[in-house]
C-alpha positions as CSV (number, residue, x, y, z in Angstrom):
1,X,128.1,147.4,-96.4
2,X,127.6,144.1,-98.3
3,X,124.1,143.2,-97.6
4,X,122.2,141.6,-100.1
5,X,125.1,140.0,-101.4
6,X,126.5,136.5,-100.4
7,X,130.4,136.2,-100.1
8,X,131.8,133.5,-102.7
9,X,131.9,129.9,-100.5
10,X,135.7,129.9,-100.4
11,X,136.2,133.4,-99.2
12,X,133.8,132.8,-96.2
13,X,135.6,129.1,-95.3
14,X,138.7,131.5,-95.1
15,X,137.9,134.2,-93.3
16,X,136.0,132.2,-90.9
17,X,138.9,129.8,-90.2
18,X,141.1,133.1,-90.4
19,X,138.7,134.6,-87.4
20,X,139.2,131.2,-85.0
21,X,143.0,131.4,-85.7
22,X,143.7,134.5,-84.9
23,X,141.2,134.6,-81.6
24,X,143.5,134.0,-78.2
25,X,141.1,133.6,-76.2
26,X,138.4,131.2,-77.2
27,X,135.4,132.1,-74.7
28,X,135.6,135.8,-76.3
29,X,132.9,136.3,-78.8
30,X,134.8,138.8,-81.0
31,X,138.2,139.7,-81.7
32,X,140.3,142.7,-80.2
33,X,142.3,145.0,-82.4
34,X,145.6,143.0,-81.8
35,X,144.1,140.1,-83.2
36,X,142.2,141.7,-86.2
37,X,145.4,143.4,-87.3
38,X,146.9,140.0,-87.3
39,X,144.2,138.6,-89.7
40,X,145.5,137.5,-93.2
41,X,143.4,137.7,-95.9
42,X,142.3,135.5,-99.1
43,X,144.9,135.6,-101.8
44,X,141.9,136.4,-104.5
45,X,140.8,139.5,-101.9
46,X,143.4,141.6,-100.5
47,X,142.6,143.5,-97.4
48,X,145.4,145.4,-95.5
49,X,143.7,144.7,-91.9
50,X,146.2,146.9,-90.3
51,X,144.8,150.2,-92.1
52,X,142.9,152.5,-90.0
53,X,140.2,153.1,-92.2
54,X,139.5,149.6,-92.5
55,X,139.8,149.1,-89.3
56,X,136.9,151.4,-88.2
57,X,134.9,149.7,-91.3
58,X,135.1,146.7,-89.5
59,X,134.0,147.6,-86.1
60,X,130.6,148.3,-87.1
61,X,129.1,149.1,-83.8
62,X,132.3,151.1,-82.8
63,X,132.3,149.1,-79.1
64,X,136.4,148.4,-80.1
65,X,135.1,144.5,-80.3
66,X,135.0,143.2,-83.9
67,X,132.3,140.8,-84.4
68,X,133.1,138.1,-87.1
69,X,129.5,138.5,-88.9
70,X,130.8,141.8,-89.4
71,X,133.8,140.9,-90.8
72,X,132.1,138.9,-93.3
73,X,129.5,141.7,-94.2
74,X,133.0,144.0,-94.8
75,X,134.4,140.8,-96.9
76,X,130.9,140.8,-99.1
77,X,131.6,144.8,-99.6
78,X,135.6,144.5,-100.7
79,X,134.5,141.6,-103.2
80,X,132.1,143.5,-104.9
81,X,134.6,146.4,-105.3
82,X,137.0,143.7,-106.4
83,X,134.3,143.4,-109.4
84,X,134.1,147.2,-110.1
85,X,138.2,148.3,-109.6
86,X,141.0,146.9,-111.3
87,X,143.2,144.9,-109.8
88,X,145.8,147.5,-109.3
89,X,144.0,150.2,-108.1
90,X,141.1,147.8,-105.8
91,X,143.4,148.2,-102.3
92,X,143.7,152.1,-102.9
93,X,140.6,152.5,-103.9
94,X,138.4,150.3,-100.6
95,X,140.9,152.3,-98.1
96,X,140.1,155.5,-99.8
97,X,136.4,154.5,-99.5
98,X,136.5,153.3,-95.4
99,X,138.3,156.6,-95.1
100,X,135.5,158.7,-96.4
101,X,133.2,156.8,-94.1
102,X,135.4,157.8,-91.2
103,X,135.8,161.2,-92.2
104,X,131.5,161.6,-92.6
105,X,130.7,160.1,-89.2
106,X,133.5,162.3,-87.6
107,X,131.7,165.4,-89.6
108,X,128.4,163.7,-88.9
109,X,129.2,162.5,-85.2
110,X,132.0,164.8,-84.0
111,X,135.6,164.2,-82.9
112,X,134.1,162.8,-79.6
113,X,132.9,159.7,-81.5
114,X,136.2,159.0,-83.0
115,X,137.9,159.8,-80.0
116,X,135.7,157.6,-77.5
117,X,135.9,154.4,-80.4
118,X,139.7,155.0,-80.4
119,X,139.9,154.8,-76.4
120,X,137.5,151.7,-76.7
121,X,139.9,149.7,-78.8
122,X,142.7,150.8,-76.4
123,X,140.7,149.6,-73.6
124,X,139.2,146.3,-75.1
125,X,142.7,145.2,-76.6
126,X,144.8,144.8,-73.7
127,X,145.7,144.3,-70.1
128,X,144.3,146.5,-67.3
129,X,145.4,147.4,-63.5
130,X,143.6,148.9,-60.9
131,X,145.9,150.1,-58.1
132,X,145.1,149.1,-54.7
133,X,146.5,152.3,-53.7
134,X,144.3,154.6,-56.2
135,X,141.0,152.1,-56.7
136,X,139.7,155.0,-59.0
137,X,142.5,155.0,-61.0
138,X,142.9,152.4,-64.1
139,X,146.1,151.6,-66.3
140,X,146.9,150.3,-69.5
141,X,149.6,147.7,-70.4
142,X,152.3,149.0,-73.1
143,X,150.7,145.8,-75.0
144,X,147.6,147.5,-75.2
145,X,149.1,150.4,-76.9
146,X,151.1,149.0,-79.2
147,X,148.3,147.8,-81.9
148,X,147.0,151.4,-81.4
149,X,150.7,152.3,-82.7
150,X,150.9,150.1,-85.2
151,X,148.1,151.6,-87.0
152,X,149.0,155.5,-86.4
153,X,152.5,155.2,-86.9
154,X,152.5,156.1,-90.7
155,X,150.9,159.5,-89.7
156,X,152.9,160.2,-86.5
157,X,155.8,162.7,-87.3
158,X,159.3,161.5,-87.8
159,X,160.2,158.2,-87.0
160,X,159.1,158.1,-83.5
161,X,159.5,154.2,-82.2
162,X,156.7,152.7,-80.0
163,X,158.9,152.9,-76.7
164,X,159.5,156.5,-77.2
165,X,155.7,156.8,-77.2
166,X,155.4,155.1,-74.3
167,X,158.1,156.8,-72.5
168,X,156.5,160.4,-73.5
169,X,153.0,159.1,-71.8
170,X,154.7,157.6,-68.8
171,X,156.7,161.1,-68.4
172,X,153.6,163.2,-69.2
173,X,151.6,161.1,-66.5
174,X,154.8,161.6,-64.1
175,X,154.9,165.0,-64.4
176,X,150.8,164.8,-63.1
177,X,151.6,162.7,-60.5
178,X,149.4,160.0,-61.9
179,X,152.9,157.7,-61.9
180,X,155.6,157.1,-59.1
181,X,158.8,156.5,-60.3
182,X,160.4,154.5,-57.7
183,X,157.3,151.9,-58.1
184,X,158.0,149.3,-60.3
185,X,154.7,147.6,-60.3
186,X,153.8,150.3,-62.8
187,X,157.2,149.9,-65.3
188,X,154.6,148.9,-68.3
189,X,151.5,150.8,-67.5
190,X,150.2,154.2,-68.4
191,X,147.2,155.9,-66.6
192,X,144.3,155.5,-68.9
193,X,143.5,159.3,-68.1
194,X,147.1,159.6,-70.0
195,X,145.8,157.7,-72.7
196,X,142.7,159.8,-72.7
């Protein structure tokens, strides 16, 4: 997105300290979508981490791991539109262009690509339980979920909250006996085939 371009000294300083902050687990080589929707950015280059669009921009080889070389190469691509746009109209205008990106590889790829990278971020970003009871059966912590929601929720209809999400995926996978009610172990997890 950037290449050819360095990223001004202090921006890089910034966003490379901003990476190591915001990375819970330090033996993890990239970040998880919790984490890179908790990323602040440099005062002198806005980026709303917590847009879709961007999002997808950032995770480059769509594995739902975010890499930080990556995040610098996006860093080098929003500075130069910092050049070209106004100030006023630069955050509008870099979304608008990650969205067009999206939209083309969905054309380009299918809805299967953006589908799968969606179920990869889910998977990467959180907790996961394999019943001893159903070994071929994996869940998802609710924590998982919720940086999934955090992104969508400005195009889910109404004002849905996050816990009536997660109460309409843990009924859905009740009503396909994929959940048991009376066990409690599974309280916070959905079936990932829910998910799916």
């Amino acid at each position: 997105m950037g290449a050819g371009v360095s990223l001004s000294a202090p921006i890089k300083d910034f966003l490379e300290k901003e990476y190591e902050r915001a990375k819970r687990d330090s033996n993890r080589q990239y970040l998880i979508l919790e984490e890179v929707i908790s990323l602040k950015s440099p005062s002198t280059l806005p980026i709303h981490f917590g847009h879709l669009a961007i999002v997808y921009a950032l995770d480059k080889d769509f594995t739902g791991k975010f890499m930080l070389p990556h995040l610098l190469d996006f860093s080098k691509f929003c500075e130069l539109r910092l050049q070209e746009y106004r100030a006023y109209e630069y955050q509008a205008r870099v979304e608008s262009l990650c969205t067009v990106k999206m939209w083309n590889d969905i054309c380009h790829f299918g809805n299967e690509h953006m589908e799968n990278w969606l179920l990869r971020l889910v998977y990467e970003n959180g907790r996961r339980y394999k019943s001893r009871n159903q070994q071929h059966r994996a869940y998802l912590h609710r924590d998982a979920l919720l940086p999934v929601y955090k992104i969508f929720r400005v195009y889910l209809p109404g004002h849905i909250s996050f816990q009536e999400l997660f109460d309409l995926l843990q009924q859905a996978a009740e009503d396909l006996r994929l959940l048991e009610l009376e066990d409690e172990t599974f309280d916070d997890y959905v079936p990932y085939d829910i998910v799916k």
